[in-house]
N, C-alpha and C positions, 0 to 999 in steps of 0.2 A: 147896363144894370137894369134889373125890372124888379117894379115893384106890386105884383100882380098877383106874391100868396102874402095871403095873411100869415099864416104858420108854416115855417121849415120843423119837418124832424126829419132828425139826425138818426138814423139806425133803421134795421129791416126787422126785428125779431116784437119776440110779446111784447115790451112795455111799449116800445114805438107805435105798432099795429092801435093798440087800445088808446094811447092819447091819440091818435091822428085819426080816429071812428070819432072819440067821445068829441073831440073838437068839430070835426066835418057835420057830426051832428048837432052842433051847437050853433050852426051854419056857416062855419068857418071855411075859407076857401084852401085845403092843406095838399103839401108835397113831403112827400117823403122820399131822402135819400139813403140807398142802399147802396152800400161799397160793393156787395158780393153780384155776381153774376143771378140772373133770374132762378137758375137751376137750384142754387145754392141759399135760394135768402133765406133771411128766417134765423139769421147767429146762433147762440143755442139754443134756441127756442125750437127748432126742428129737432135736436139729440133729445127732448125732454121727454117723460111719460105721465107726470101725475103733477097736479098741486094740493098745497097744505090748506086745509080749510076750515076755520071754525064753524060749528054749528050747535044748535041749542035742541037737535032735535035728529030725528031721520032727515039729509036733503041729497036729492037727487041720488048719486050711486052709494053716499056716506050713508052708516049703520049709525046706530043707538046715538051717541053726543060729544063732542070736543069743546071745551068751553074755552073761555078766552086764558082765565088761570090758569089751566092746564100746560095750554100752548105756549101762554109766555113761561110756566116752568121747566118745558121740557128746550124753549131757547134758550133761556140762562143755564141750562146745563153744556148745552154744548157751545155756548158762547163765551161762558165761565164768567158771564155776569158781564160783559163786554158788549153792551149796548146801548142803542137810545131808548130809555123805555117809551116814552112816547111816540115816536116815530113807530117802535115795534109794537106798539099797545095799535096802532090805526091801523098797520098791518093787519095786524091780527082780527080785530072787530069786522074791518072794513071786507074782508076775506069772503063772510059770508055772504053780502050781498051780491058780492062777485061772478059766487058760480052762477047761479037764474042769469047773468046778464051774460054771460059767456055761454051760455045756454043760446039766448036769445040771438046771441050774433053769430050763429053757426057751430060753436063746438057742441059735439058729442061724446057722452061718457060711458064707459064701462064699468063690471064690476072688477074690483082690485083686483091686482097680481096674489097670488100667494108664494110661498116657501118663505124665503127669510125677511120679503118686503111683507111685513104683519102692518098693514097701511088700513085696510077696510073701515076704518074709525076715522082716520086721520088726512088723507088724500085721495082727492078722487081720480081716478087714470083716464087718459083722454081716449076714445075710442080712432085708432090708428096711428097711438102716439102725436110727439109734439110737431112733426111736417104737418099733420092733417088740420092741428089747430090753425098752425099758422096759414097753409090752402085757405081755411076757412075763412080769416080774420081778413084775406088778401081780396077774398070775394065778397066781403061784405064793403073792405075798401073801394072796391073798382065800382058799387052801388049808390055809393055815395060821390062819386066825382074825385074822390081823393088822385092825386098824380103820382106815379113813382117813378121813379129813376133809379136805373140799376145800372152799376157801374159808375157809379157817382160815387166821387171821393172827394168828400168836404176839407177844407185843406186849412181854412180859417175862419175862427167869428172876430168881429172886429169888435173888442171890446171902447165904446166913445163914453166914457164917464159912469153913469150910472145901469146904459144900454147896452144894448147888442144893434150898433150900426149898420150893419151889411156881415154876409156870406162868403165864402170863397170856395170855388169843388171848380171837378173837373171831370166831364162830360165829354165821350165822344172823341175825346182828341184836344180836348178847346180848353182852356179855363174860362171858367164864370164865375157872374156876380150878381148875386138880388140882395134884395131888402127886406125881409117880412117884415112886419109887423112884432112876431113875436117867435121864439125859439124852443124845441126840443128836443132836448142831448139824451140818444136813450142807444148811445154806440158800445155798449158795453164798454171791460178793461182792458187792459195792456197785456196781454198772456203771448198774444200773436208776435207780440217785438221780445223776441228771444234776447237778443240785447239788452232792453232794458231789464227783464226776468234776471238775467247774469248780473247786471249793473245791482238791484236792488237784493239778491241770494248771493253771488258770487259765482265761482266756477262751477258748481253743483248744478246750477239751471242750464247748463250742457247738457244734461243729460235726462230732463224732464220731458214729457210729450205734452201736447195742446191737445187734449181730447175734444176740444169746441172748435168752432169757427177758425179757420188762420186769416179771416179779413178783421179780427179785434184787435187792432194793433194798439190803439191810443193815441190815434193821430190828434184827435178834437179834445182829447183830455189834458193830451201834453200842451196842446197850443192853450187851452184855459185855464189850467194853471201857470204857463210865462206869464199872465196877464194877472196873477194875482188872484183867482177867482178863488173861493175857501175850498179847501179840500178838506179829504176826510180819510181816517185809517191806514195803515201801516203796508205798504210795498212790500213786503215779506208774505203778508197773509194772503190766504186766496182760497177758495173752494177747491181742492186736490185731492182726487182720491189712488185708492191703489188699483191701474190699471194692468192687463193683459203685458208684460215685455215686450210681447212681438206684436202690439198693435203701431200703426202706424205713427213719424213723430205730429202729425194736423189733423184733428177731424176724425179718429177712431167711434167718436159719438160712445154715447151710454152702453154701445153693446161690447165696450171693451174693458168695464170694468166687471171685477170679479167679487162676489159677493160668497164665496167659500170660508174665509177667512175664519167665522163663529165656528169653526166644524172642523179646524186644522191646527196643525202649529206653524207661526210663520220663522225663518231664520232668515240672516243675513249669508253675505259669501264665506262667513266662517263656521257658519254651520252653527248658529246660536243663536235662540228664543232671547229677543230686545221688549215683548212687550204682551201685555193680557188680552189674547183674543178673544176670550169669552166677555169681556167687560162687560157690554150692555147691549141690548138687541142693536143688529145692523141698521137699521134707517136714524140712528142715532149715535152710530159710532164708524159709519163707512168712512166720512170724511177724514177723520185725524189721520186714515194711514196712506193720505199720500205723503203728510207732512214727516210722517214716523219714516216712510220709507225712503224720503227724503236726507233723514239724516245719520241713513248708513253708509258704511263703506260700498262706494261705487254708484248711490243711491239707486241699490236695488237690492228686492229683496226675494220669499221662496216661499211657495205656500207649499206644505207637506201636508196629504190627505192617504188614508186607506177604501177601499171598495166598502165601507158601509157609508161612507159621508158622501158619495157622487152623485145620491142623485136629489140630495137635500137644499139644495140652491140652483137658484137659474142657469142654466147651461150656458158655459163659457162660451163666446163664438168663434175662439181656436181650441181644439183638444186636448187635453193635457198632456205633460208627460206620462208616458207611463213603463213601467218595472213591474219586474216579480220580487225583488228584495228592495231594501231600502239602498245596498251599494250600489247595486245596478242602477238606481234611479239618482243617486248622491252623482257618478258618473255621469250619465245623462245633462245633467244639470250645472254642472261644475263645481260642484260642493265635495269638499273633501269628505272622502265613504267613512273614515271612521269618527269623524267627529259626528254627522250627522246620525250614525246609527246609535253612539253616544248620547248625543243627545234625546231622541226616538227616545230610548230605552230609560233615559232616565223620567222624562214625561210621562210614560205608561207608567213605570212605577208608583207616581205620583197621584195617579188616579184610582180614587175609591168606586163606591156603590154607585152603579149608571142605572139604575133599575128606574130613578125619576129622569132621566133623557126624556126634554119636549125640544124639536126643532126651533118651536116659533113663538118661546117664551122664554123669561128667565127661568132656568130652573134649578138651579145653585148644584149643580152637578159640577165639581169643583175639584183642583189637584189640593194637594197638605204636602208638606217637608219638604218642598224648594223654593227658593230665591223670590222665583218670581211665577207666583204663581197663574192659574188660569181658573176661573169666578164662576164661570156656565161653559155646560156641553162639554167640560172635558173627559174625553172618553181616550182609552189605549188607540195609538195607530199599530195595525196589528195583524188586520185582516187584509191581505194579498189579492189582487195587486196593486200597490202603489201607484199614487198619483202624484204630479208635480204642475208648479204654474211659477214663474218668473213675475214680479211684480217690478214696476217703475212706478215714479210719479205724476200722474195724468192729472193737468190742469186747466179746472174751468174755466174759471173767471177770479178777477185779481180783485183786490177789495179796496187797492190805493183807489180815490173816486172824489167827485164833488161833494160837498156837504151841501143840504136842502133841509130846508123847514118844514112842517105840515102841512103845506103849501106845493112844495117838490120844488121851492126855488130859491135858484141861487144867488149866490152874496161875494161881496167882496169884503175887506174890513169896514169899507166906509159905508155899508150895507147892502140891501137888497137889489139886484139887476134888475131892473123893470121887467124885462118882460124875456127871461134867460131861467125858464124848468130844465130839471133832469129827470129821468125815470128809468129803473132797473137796473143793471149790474152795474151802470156806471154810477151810480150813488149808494148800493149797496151796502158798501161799507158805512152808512152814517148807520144800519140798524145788525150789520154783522161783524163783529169788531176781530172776533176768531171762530174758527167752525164751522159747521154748517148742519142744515136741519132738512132732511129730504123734503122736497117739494116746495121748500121757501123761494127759495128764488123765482119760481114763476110768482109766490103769493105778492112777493116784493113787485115785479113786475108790472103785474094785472094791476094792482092798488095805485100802485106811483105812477104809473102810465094815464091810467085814467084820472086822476088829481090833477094831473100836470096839462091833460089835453082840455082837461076842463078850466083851469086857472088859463090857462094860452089864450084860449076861445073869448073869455070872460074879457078877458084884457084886448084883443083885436077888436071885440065886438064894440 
């Protein structure tokens, strides 16, 4: 056993990278372990493209202003009020000073995406996506002396009372054992241990994909909660959206989901509208439908579009189906032909005056006299040839996680670990209870990452 770093963190992605910088520069002597191969590091932080970011002003690639108000109303919507406000109140504040610093330590930004991500206000996009942040963050790591180990699989923290004892991972072939000083749990959630996913959903998570990382399994989460460590948030919940069918079941990354949805009708395998796709703009309504597609028959579900909707959102990175009629494509798909042209036809009927159709706003372009209606962009499908896209449930990150204070650290009932932070997905859950908010989770990350390498540092030093 050695006891030669100050600080262990636990994880290769954004929150990890930022406390094990902000510590190393705090003159902390730090390692970082990574379960995933070299090729591979980075957890989702390499699928990522943008973070959410307050500002009081123009910064960096952000237009006109986000305030903090805003931002925490626009999370209680999609949290449904399912939050820490404090925790998410430091998020959010803490946000702004973030970008200049991730500036400073290598990343580069672009200006936003457009079509249905309307972000230019809200999130700034990393210039090569989220691999190049994390390149980035890895090379300001190797400048500072920081260590890493890849292929290193932490196995146990040894909870002695109020501490964190000693280490347990395995290296090379070998097990080992150090001591730091002080700890960082920034291993993301459980998405990767399909098992557990089934054990907490049921039979239904058979059938789910891991669009993230397959090295997040939960190995460091499950062994600190045996130990009694506080947890936080419901096993059920999780960042899921509606991905591509035919993307792969690990690791599809961001380019598998599909953002057509505002611009279609979605059905199940019966050929039947379950929900309002026009709700509310996409970067504020993408997440609910992995959970929505989640709890259909077979938990999968259909996106149905005509040739004026294709080329309104980001290009899918499999092709779609496609027909000249809607049986041919009901066919194609396995949808039975006359329910679907049934339904088709009774949607078009539904649809009024499209003459205010805007892609990339609300524009109350709405169906009247059915069930369940559609709120924006509902226009007739109508116009030949038909499109089709098969949906499953692609999951991020799971929200079950340790609970942390504004501090980013953990507790037991009998209190605070001394010197035992957490940062990013794997405490998540203490400020996202249901939902999810595009670009939060990097906000989450960068914030509690760097809190947590600074309280680590503070405490070794």
């Amino acid at each position: 056993m050695t006891n030669r770093y100050d600080i262990a963190v636990i994880g290769g992605g954004n929150a990890a990278l930022c406390a094990a910088i902000t510590a190393a520069e705090l003159g902390a002597h730090v390692v970082i372990f990574e379960t995933a191969p070299k090729a591979y590091r980075g957890g989702n932080s390499r699928h990522t493209r943008n973070f959410r970011c307050m500002h009081s002003g123009p910064l960096g690639p952000l237009v006109e202003d986000y305030l903090e108000e805003e931002y925490f109303e626009d999370l209680l919507k999609v949290t449904d009020g399912k939050t820490n406000e404090r925790l998410a109140r430091l998020a959010i504040r803490t946000s702004e000073e973030c970008l200049p610093w991730m500036e400073e330590h290598g990343v580069r930004f672009q200006p936003s995406l457009s079509g249905t991500l309307s972000l230019a206000r809200t999130n700034a996009f990393f210039l090569g996506g989220g691999k190049s942040l994390v390149n980035a963050y890895y090379r300001t790591a190797e400048k500072l002396g920081i260590e890493v180990l890849y292929e290193a699989n932490v196995t146990h923290l040894e909870l002695d009372g109020n501490r964190i004892a000693h280490l347990d991972y395995e290296h090379e072939g070998e097990s080992k054992r150090i001591a730091p000083k002080a700890v960082v749990v920034a291993s993301g959630g459980f998405q990767a241990d399909t098992d557990w996913l089934t054990r907490a959903w049921g039979p239904p998570a058979k059938n789910f994909l891991i669009r993230g990382t397959p090295y997040n399994r939960g190995i460091v989460l499950a062994d600190l909660l045996d130990q009694s460590v506080q947890s936080v948030g419901d096993p059920t919940q999780c960042h899921a959206v509606a991905v591509d069918g035919r993307a792969p079941k690990f690791d599809g990354g961001i380019v598998t989901r599909l953002d057509c949805v505002p611009f279609s009708i979605v059905v199940n395998k019966n050929a039947e509208r379950f929900y309002d796709e026009g709700e509310d703009v996409w970067p504020k309504r993408y997440a609910i439908w992995g959970r929505l597609v989640a709890n259909q028959p077979d938990q999968v579900g259909y996106v149905i579009i005509d040739s004026k909707s294709l080329d309104l959102f980001m290009p899918s990175v499999f092709p779609p189906i496609k027909a000249d009629t809607l049986e041919e494509l009901a066919e194609k798909m396995g949808l039975p032909p006359v329910q679907l042209k049934d339904t088709v036809e009774t949607f078009n009927a539904a649809c009024g005056d499209t003459s205010k159709f805007h892609p990339t706003e609300l524009d109350g372009v709405k169906t009247t006299g059915i069930n369940l209606p559609k709120t924006n962009w509902a226009r007739p499908i109508d116009a030949p040839p038909f499109y089709g896209y098969s949906l499953k449930t692609g999951v991020t990150f799971t929200y079950l996680g340790l609970k942390v204070d504004e501090n980013a650290q953990c507790s037991t009932q009998d209190g605070p670990i001394t010197n035992l932070w957490a940062a990013g997905e794997t405490m998540a859950g203490s400020i996202l209870g249901q939902g999810y908010l595009a670009g939060f989770g990097m906000t989450i990350g960068t914030v509690f990452g760097r809190v947590a390498g600074r309280e680590a540092a503070n405490y070794a030093n």
